[in-house]
C-alpha positions as CSV (number, residue, x, y, z in Angstrom):
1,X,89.3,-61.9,-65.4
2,X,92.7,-61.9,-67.1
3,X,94.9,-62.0,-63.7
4,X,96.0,-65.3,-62.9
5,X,97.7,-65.7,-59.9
6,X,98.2,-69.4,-60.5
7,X,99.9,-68.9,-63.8
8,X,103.4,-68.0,-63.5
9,X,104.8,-68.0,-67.3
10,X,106.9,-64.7,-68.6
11,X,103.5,-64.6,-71.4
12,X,101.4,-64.7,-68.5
13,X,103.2,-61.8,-66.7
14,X,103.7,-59.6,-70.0
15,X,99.8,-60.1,-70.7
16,X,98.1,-58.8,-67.6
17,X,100.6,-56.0,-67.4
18,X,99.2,-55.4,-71.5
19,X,96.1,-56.3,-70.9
20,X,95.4,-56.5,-66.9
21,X,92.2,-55.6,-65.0
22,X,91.1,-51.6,-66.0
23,X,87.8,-50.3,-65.6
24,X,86.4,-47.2,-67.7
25,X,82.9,-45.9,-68.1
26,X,81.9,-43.8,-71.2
27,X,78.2,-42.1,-71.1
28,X,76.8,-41.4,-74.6
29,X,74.1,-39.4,-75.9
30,X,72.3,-39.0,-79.6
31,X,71.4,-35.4,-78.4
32,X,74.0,-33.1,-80.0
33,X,72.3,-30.4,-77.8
34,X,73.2,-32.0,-75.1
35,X,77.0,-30.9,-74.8
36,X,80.0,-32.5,-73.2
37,X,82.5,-35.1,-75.7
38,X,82.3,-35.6,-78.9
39,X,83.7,-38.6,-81.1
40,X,85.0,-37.2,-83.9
41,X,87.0,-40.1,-85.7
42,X,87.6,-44.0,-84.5
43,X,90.5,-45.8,-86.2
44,X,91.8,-49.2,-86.1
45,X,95.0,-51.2,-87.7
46,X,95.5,-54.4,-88.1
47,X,99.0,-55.9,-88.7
48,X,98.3,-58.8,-91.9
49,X,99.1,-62.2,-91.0
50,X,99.2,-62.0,-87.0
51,X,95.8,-63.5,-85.6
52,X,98.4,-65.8,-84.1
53,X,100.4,-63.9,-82.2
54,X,98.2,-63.1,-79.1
55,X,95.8,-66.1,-78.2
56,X,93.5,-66.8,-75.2
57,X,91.4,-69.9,-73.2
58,X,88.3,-69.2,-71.7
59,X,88.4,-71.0,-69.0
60,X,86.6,-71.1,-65.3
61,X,89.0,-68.9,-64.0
62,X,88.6,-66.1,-66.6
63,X,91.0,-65.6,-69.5
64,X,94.3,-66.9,-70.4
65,X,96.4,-65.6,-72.3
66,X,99.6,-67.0,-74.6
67,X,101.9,-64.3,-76.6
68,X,103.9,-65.5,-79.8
69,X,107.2,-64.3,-79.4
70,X,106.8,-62.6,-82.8
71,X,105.0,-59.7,-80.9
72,X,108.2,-58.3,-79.9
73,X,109.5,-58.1,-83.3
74,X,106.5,-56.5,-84.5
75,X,105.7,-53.3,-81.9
């Protein structure tokens, strides 16, 4: 979905090597019996004022992404 072949800008290229094709699987059970991983803690951070800097199209061809170039400036 978010490799584009087609779409050869630097935003493009620096996007599906963020964001490119992964696949994970997690299997989770209400049973504390039941053993195996726990989640302990989930945490998220936002940076104010920068819905703008990562933006993507739906399109037929899957998702397309465009970077601001204020990203760089604010890893």
């Amino acid at each position: 979905l978010c490799y584009q072949p087609d779409d050869t800008k630097l935003h493009a290229f620096i996007s599906a090597a963020l964001f490119g094709e992964a696949v994970s699987a997690c299997v989770l059970c209400a049973d504390d019996q039941a053993g195996g991983f726990k989640i302990m803690k989930t945490e998220s951070y936002f940076l104010p004022k920068s819905e703008h800097y990562i933006k993507y199209d739906v399109k037929d061809t899957g998702f397309h992404f465009t970077l601001d170039k204020a990203v760089m400036n604010s890893i």
